[in-house]
PyMOL Python script that loads the backbone (N, CA, C, O; Angstrom):
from pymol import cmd

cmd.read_pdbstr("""\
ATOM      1  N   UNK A   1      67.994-270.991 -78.352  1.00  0.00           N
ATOM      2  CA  UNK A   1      67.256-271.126 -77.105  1.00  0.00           C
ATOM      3  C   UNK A   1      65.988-271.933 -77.390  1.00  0.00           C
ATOM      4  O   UNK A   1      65.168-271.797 -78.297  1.00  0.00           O
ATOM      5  N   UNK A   2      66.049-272.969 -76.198  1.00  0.00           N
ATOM      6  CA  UNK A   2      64.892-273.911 -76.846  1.00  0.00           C
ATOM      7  C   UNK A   2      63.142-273.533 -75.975  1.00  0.00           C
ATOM      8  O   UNK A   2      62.949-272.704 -75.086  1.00  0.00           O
ATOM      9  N   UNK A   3      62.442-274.164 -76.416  1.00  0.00           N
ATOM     10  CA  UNK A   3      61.202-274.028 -75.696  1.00  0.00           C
ATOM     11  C   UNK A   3      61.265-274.255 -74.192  1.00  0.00           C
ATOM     12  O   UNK A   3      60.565-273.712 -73.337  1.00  0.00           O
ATOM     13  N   UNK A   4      62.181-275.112 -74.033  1.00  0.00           N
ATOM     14  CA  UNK A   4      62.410-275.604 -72.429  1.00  0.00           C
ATOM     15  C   UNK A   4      62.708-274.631 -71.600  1.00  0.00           C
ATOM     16  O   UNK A   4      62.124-274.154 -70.627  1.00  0.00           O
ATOM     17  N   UNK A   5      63.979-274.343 -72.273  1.00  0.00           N
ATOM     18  CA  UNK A   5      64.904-272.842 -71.727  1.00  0.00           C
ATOM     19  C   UNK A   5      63.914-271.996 -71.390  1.00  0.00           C
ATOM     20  O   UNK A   5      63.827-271.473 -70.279  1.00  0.00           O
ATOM     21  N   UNK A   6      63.155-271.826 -72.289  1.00  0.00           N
ATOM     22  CA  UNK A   6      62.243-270.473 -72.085  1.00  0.00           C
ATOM     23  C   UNK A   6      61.594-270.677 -70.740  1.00  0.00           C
ATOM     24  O   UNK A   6      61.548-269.959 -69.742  1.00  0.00           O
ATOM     25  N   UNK A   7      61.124-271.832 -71.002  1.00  0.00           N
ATOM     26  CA  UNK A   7      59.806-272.196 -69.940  1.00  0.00           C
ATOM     27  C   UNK A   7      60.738-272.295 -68.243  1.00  0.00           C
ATOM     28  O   UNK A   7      60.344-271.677 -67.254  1.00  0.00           O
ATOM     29  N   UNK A   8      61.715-273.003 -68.250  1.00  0.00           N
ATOM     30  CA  UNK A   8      62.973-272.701 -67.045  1.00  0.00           C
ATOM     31  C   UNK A   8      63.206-271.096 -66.863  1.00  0.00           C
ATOM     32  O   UNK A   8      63.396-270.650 -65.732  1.00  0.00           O
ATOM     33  N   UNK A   9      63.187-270.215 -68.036  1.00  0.00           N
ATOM     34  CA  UNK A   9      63.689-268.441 -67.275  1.00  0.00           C
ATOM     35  C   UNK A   9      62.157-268.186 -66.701  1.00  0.00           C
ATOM     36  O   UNK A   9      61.903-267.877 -65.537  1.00  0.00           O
ATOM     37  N   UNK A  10      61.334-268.353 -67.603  1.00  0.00           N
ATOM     38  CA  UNK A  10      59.982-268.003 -67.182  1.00  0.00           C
ATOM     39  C   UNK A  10      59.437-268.120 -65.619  1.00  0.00           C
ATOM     40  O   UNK A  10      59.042-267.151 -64.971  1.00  0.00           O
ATOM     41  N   UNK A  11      59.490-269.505 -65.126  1.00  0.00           N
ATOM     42  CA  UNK A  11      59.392-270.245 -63.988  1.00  0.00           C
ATOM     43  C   UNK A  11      60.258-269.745 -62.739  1.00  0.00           C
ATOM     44  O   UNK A  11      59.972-269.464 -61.575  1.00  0.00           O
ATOM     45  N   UNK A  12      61.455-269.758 -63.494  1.00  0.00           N
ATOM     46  CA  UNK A  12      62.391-269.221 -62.453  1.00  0.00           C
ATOM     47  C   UNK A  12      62.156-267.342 -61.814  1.00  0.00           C
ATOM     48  O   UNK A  12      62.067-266.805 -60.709  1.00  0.00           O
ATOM     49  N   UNK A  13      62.137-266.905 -63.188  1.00  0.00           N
ATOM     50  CA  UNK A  13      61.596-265.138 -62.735  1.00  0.00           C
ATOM     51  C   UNK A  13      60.047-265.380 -61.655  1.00  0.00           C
ATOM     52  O   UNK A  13      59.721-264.886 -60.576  1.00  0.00           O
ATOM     53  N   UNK A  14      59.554-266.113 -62.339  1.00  0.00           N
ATOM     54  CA  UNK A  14      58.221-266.266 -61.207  1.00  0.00           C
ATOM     55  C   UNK A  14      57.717-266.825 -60.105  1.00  0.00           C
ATOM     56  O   UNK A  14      56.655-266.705 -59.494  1.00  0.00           O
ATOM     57  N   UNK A  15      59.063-267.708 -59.921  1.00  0.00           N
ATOM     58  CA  UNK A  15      59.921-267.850 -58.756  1.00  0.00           C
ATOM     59  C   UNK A  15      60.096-267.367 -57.715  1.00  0.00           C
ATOM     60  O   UNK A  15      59.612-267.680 -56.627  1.00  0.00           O
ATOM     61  N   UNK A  16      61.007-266.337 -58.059  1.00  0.00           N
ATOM     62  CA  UNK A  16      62.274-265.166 -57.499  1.00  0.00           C
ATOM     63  C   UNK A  16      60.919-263.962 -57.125  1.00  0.00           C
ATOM     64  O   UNK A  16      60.872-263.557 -55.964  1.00  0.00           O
ATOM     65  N   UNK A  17      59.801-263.406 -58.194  1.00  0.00           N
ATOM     66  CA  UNK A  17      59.156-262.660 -58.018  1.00  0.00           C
ATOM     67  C   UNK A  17      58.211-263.155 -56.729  1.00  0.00           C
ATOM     68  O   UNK A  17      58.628-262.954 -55.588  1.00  0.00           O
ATOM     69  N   UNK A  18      57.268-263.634 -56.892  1.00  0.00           N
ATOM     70  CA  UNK A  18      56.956-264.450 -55.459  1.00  0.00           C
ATOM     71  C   UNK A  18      57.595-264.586 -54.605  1.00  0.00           C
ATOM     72  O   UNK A  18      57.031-264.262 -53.560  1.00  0.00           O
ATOM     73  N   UNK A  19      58.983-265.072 -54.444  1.00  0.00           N
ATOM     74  CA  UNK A  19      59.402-265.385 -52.882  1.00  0.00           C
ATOM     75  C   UNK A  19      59.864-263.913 -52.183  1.00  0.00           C
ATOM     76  O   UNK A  19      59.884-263.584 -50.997  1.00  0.00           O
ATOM     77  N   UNK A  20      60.239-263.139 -53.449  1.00  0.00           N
ATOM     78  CA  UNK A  20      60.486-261.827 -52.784  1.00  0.00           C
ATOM     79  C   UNK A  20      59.396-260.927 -52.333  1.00  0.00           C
ATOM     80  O   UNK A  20      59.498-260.016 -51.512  1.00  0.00           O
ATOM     81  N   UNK A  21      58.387-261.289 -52.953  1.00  0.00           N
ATOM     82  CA  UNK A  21      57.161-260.717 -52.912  1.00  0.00           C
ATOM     83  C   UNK A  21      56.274-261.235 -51.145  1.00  0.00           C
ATOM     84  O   UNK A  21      55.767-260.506 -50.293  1.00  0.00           O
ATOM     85  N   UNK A  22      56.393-262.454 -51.182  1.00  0.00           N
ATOM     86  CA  UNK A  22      56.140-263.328 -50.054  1.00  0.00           C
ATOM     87  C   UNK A  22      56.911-262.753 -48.762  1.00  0.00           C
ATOM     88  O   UNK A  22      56.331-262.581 -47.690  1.00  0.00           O
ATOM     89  N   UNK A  23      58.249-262.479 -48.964  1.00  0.00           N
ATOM     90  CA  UNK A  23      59.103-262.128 -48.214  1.00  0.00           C
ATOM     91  C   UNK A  23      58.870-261.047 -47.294  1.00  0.00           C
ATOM     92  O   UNK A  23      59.012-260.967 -46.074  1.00  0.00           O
ATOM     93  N   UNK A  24      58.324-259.913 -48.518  1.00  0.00           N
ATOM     94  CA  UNK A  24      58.496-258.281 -47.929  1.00  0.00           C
ATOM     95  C   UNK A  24      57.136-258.403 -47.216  1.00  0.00           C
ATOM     96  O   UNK A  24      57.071-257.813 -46.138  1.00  0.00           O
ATOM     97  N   UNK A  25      56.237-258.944 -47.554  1.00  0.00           N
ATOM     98  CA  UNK A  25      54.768-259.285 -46.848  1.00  0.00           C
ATOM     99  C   UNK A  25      55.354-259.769 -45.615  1.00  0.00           C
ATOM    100  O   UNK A  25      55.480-258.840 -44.818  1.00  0.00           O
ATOM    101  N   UNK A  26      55.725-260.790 -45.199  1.00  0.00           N
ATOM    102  CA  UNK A  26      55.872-261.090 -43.902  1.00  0.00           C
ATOM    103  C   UNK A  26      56.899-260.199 -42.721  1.00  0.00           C
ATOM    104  O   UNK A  26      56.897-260.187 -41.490  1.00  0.00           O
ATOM    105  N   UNK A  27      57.613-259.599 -43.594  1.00  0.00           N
ATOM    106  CA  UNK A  27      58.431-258.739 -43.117  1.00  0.00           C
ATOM    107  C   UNK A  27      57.712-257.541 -42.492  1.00  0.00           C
ATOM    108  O   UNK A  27      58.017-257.109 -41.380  1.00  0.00           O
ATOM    109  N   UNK A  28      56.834-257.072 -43.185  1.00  0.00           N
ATOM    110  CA  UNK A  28      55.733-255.766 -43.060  1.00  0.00           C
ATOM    111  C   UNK A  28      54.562-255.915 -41.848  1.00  0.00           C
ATOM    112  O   UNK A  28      54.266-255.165 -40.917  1.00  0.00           O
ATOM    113  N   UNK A  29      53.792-257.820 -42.482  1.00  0.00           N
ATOM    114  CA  UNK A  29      52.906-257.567 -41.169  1.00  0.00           C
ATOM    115  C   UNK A  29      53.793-258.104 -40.116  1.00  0.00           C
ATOM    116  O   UNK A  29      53.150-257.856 -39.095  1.00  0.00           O
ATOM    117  N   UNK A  30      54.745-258.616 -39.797  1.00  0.00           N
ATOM    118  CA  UNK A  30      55.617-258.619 -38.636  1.00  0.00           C
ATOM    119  C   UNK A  30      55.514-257.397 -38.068  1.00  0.00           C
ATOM    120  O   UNK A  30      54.867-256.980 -37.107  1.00  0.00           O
ATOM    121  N   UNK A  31      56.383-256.817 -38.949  1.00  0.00           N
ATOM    122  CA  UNK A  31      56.451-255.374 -38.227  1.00  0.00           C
ATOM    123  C   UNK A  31      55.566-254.644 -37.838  1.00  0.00           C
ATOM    124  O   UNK A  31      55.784-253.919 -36.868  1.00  0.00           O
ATOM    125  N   UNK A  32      54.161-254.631 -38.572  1.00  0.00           N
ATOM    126  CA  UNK A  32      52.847-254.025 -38.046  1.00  0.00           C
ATOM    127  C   UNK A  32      52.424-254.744 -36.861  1.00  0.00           C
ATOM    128  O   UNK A  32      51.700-253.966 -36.239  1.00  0.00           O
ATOM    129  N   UNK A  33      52.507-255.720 -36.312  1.00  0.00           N
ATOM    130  CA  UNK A  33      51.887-256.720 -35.278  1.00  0.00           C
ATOM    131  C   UNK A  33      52.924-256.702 -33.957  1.00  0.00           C
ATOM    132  O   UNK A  33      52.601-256.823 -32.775  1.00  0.00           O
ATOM    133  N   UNK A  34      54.720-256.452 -34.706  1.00  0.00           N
ATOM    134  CA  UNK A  34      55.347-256.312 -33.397  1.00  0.00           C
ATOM    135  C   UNK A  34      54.919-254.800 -32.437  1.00  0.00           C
ATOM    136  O   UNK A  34      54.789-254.717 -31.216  1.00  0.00           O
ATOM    137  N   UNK A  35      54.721-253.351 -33.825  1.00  0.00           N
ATOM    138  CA  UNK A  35      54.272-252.079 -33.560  1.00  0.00           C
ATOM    139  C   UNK A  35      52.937-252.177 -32.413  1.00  0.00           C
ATOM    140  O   UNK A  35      52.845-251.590 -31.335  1.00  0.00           O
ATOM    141  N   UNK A  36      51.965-253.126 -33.050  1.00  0.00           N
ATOM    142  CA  UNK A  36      50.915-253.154 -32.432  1.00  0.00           C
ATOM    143  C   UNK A  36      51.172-253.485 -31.288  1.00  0.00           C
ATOM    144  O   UNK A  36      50.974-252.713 -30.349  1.00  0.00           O
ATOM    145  N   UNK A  37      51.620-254.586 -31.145  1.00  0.00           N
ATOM    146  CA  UNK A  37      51.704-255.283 -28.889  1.00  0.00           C
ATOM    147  C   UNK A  37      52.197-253.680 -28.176  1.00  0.00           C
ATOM    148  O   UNK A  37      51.501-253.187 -27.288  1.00  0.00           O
ATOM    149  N   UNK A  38      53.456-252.973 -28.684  1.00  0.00           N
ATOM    150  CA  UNK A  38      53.572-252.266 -27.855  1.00  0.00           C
ATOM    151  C   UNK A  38      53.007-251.363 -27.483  1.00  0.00           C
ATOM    152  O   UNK A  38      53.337-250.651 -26.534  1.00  0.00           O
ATOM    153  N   UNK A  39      51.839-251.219 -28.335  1.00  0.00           N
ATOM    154  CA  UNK A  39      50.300-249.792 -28.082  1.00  0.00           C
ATOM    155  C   UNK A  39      49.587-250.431 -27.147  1.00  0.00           C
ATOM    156  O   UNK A  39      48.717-249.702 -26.671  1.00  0.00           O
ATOM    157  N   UNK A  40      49.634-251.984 -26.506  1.00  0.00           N
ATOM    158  CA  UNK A  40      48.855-252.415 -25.923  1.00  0.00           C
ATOM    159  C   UNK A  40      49.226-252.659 -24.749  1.00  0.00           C
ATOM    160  O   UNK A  40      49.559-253.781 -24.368  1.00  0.00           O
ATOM    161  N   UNK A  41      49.207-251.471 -23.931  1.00  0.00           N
ATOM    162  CA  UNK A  41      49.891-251.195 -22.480  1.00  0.00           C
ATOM    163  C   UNK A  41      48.343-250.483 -22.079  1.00  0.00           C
ATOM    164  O   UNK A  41      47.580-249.906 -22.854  1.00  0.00           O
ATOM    165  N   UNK A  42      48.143-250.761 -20.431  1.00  0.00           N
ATOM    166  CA  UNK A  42      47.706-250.402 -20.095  1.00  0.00           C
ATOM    167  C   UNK A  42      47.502-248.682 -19.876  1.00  0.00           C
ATOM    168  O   UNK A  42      48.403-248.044 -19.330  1.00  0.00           O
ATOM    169  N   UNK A  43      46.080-247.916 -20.412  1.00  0.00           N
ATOM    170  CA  UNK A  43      46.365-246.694 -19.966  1.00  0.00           C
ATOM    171  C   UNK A  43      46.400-245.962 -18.284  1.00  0.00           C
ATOM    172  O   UNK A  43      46.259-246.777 -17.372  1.00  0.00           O
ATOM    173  N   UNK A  44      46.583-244.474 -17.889  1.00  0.00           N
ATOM    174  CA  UNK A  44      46.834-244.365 -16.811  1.00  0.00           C
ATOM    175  C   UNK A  44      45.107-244.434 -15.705  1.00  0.00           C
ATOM    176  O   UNK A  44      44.962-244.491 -14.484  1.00  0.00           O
ATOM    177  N   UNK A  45      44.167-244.397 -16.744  1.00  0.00           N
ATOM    178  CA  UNK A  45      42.871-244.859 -16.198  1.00  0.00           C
ATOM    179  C   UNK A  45      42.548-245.728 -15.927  1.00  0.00           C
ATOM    180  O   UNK A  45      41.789-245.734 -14.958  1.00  0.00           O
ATOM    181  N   UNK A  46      42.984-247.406 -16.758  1.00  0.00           N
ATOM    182  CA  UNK A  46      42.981-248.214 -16.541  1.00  0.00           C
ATOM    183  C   UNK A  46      41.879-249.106 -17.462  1.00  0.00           C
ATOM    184  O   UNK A  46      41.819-250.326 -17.614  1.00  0.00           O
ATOM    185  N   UNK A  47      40.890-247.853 -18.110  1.00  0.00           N
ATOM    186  CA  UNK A  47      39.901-247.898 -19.114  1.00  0.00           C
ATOM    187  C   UNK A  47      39.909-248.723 -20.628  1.00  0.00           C
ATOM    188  O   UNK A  47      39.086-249.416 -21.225  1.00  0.00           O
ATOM    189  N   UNK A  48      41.050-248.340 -20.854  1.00  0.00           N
ATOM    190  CA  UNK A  48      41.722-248.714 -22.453  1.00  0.00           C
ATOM    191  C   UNK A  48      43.230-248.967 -21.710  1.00  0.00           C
ATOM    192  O   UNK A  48      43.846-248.624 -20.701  1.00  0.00           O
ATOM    193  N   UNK A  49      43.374-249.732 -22.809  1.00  0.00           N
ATOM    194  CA  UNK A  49      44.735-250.209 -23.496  1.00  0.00           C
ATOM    195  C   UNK A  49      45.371-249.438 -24.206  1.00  0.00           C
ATOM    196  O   UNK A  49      45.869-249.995 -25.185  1.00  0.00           O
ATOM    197  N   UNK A  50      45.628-248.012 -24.088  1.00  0.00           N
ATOM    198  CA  UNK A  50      46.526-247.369 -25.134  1.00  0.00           C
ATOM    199  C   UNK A  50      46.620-245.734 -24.367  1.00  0.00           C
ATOM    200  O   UNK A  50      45.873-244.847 -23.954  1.00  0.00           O
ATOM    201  N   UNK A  51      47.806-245.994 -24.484  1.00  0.00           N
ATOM    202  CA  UNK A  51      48.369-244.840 -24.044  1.00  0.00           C
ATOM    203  C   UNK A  51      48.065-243.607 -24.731  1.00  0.00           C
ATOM    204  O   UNK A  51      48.631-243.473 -25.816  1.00  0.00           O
ATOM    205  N   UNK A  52      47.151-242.490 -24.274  1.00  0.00           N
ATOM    206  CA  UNK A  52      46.754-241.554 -24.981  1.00  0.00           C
ATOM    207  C   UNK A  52      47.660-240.804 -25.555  1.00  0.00           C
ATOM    208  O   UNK A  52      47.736-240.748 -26.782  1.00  0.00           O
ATOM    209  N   UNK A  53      48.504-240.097 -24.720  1.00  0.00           N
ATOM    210  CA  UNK A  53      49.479-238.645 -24.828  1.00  0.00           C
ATOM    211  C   UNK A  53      50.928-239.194 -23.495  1.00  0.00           C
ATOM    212  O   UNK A  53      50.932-239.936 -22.513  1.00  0.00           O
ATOM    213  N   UNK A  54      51.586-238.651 -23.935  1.00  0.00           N
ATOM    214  CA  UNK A  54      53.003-237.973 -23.094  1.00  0.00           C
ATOM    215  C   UNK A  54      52.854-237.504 -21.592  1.00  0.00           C
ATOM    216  O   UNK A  54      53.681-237.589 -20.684  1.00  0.00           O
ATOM    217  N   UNK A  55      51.946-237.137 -21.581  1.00  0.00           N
ATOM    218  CA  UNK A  55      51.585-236.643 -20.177  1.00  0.00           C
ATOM    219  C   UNK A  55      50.808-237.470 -19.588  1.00  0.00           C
ATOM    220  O   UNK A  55      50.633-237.110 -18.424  1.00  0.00           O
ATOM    221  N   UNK A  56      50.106-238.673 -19.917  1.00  0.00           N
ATOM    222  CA  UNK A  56      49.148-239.335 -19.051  1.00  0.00           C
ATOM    223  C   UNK A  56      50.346-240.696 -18.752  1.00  0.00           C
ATOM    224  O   UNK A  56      50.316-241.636 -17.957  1.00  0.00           O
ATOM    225  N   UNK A  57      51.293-240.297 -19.729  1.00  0.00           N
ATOM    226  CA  UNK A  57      52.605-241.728 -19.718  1.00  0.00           C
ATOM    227  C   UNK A  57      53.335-241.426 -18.015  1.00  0.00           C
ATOM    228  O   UNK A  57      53.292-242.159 -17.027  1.00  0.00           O
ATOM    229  N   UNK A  58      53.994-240.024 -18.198  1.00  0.00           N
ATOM    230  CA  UNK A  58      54.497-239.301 -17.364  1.00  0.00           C
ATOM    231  C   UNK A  58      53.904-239.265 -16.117  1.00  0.00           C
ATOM    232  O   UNK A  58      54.475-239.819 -15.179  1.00  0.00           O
ATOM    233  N   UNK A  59      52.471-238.498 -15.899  1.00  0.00           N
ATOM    234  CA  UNK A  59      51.701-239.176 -14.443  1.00  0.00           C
ATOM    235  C   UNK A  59      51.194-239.939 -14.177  1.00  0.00           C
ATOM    236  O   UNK A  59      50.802-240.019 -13.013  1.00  0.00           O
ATOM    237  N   UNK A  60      51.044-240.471 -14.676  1.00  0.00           N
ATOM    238  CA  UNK A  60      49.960-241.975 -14.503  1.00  0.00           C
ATOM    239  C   UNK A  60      48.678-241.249 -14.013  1.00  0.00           C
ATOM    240  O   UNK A  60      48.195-241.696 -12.973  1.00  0.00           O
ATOM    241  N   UNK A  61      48.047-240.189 -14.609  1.00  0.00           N
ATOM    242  CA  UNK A  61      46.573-239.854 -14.337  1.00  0.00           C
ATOM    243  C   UNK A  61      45.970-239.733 -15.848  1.00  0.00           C
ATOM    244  O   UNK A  61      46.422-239.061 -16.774  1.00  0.00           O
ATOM    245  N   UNK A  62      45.054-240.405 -15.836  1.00  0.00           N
ATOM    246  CA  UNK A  62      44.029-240.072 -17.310  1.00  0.00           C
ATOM    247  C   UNK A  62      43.783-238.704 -17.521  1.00  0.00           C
ATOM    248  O   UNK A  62      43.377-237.706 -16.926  1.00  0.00           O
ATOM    249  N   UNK A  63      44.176-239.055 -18.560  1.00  0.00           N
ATOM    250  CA  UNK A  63      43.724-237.769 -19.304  1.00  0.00           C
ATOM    251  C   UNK A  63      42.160-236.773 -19.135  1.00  0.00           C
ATOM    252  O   UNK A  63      41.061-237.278 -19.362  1.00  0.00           O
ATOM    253  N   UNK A  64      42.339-235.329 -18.708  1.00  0.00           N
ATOM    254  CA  UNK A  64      41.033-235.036 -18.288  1.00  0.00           C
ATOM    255  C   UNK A  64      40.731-233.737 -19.443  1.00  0.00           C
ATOM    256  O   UNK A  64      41.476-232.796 -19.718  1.00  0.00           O
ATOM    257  N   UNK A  65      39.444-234.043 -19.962  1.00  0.00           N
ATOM    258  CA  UNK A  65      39.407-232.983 -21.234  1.00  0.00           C
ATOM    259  C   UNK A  65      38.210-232.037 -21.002  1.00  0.00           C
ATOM    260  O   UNK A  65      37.593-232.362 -19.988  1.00  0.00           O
ATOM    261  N   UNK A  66      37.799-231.180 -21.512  1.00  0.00           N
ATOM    262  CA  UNK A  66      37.093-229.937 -21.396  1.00  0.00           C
ATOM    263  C   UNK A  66      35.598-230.397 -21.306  1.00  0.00           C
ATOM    264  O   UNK A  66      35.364-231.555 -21.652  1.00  0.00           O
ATOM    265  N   UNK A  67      34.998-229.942 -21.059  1.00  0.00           N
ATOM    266  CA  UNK A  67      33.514-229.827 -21.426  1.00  0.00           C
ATOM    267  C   UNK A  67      33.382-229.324 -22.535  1.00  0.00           C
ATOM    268  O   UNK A  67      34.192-228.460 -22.872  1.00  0.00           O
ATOM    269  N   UNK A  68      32.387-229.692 -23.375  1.00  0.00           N
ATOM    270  CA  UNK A  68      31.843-228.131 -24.339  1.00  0.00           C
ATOM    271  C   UNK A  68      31.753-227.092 -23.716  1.00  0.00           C
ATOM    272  O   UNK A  68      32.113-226.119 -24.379  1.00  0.00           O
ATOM    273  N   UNK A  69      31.343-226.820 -22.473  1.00  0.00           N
ATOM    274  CA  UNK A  69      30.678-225.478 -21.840  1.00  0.00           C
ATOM    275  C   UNK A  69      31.875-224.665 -21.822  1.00  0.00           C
ATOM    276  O   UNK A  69      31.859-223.461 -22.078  1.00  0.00           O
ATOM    277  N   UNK A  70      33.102-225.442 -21.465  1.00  0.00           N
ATOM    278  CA  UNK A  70      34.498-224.547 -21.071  1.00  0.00           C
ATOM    279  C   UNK A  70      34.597-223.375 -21.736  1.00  0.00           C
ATOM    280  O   UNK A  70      34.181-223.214 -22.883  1.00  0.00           O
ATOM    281  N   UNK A  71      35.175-222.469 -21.016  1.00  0.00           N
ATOM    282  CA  UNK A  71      35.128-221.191 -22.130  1.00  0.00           C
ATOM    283  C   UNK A  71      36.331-221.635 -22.738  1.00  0.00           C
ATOM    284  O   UNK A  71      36.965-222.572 -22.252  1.00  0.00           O
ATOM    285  N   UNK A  72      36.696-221.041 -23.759  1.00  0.00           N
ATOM    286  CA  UNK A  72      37.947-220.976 -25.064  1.00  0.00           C
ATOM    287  C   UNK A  72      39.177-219.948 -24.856  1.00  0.00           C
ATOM    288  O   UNK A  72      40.084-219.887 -25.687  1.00  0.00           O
ATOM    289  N   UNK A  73      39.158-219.357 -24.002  1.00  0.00           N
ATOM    290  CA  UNK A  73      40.250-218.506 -23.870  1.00  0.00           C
ATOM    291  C   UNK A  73      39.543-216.583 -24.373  1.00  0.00           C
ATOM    292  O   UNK A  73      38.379-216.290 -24.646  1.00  0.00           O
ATOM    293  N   UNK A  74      40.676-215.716 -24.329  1.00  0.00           N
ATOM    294  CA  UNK A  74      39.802-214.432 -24.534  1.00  0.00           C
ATOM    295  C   UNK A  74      38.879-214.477 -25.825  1.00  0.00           C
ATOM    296  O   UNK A  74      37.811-213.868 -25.766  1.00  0.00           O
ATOM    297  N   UNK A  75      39.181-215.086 -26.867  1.00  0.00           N
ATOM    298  CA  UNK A  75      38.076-215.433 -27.925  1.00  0.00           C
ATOM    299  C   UNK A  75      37.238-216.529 -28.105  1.00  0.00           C
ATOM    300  O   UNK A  75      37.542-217.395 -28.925  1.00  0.00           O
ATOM    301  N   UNK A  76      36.331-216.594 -27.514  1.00  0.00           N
ATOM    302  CA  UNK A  76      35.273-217.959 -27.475  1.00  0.00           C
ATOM    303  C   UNK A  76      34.475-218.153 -28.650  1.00  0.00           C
ATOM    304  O   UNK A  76      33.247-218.109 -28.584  1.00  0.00           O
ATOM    305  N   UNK A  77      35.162-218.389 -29.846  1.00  0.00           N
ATOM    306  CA  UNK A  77      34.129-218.958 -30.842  1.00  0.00           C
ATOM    307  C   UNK A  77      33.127-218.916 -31.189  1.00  0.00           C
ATOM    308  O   UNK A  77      32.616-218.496 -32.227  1.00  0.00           O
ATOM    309  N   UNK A  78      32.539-219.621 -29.811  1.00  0.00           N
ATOM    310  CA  UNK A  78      31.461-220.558 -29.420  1.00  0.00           C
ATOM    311  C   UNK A  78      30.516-219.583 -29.050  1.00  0.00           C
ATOM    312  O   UNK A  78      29.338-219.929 -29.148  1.00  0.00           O
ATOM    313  N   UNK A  79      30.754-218.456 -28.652  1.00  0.00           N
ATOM    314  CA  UNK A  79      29.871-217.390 -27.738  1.00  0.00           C
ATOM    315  C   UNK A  79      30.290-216.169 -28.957  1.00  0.00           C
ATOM    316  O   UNK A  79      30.339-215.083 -28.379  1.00  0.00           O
ATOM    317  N   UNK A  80      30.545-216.047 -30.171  1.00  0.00           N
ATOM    318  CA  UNK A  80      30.807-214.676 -31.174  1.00  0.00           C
ATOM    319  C   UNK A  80      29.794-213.992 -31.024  1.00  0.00           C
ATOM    320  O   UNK A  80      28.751-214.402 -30.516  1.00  0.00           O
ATOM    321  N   UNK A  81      30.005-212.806 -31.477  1.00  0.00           N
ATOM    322  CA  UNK A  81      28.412-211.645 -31.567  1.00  0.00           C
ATOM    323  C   UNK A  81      27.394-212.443 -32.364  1.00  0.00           C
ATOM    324  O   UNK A  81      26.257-212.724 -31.983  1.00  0.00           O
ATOM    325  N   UNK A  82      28.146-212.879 -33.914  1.00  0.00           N
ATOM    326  CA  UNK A  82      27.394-213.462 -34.792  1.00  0.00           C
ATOM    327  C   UNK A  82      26.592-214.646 -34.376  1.00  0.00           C
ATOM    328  O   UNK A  82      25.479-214.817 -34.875  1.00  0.00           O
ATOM    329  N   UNK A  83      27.051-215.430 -33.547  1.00  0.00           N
ATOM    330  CA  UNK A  83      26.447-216.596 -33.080  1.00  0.00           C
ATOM    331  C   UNK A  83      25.238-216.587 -32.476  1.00  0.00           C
ATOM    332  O   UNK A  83      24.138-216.998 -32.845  1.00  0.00           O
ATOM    333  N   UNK A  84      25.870-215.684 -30.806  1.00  0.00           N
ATOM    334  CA  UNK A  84      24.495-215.193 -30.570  1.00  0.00           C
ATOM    335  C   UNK A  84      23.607-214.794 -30.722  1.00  0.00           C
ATOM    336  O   UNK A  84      22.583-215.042 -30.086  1.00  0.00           O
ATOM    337  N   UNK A  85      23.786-213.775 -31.953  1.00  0.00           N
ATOM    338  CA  UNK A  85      22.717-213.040 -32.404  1.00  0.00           C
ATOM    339  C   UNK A  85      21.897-214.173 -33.582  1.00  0.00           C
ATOM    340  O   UNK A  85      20.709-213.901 -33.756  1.00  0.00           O
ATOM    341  N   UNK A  86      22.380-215.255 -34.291  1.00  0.00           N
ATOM    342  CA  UNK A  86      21.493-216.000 -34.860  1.00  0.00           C
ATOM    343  C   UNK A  86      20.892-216.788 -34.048  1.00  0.00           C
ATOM    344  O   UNK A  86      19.760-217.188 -34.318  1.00  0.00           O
ATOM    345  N   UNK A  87      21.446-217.106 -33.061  1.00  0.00           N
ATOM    346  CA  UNK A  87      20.890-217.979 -32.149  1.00  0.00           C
ATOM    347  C   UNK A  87      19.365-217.272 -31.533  1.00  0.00           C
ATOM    348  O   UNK A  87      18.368-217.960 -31.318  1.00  0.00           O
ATOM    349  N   UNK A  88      19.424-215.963 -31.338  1.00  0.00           N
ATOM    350  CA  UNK A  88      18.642-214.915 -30.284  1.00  0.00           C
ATOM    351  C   UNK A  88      17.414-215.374 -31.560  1.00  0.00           C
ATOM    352  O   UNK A  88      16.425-216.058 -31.294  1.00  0.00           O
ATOM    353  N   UNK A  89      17.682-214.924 -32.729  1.00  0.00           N
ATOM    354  CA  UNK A  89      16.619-214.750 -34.059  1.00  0.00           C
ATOM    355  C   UNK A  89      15.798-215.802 -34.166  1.00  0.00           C
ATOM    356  O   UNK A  89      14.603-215.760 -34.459  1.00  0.00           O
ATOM    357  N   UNK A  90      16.741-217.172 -33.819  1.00  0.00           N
ATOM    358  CA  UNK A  90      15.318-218.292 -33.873  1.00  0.00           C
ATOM    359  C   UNK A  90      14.696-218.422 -32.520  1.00  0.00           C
ATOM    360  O   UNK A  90      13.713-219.144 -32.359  1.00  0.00           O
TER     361      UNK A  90
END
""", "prot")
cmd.dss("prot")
cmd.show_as("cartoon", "prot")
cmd.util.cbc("prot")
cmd.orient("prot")
């Protein structure tokens, strides 16, 4: 095997490594960029471009979320004995 030979497998593996390498890259951000357009639907507010949840898809009403103030259900966290009572202390 001569010096040439070598320098031809060499070239050629680094070749083959690159174009496959090149390949799966374009393949990937394709696919990230085709993923992306379809997030870019109008939401049911009209506010953003992206569909929050399942249910704002379903009615076409934006999504409406809590206050802080909301209570939490029969255990409010937010309102514990412990809380209040550090709160009362300062």
């Amino acid at each position: 095997m001569s010096a040439i030979d070598i320098q031809q497998l060499v070239v050629g593996a680094i070749q083959g490594l690159a174009s496959s390498t090149i390949f799966v890259l374009v393949l990937f951000i394709g696919f990230c960029v085709v993923v992306g357009f379809t997030k870019l639907k109008k939401t049911a507010g009209g506010s953003a471009k992206v569909v929050k949840s399942l249910d704002e898809r379903v009615t076409h009403q934006p999504m409406e979320y809590l206050p802080p103030t909301a209570p939490r259900g029969p255990a409010d966290q937010l309102q514990s004995p412990e809380l209040v009572e550090a709160a009362a202390r300062k």
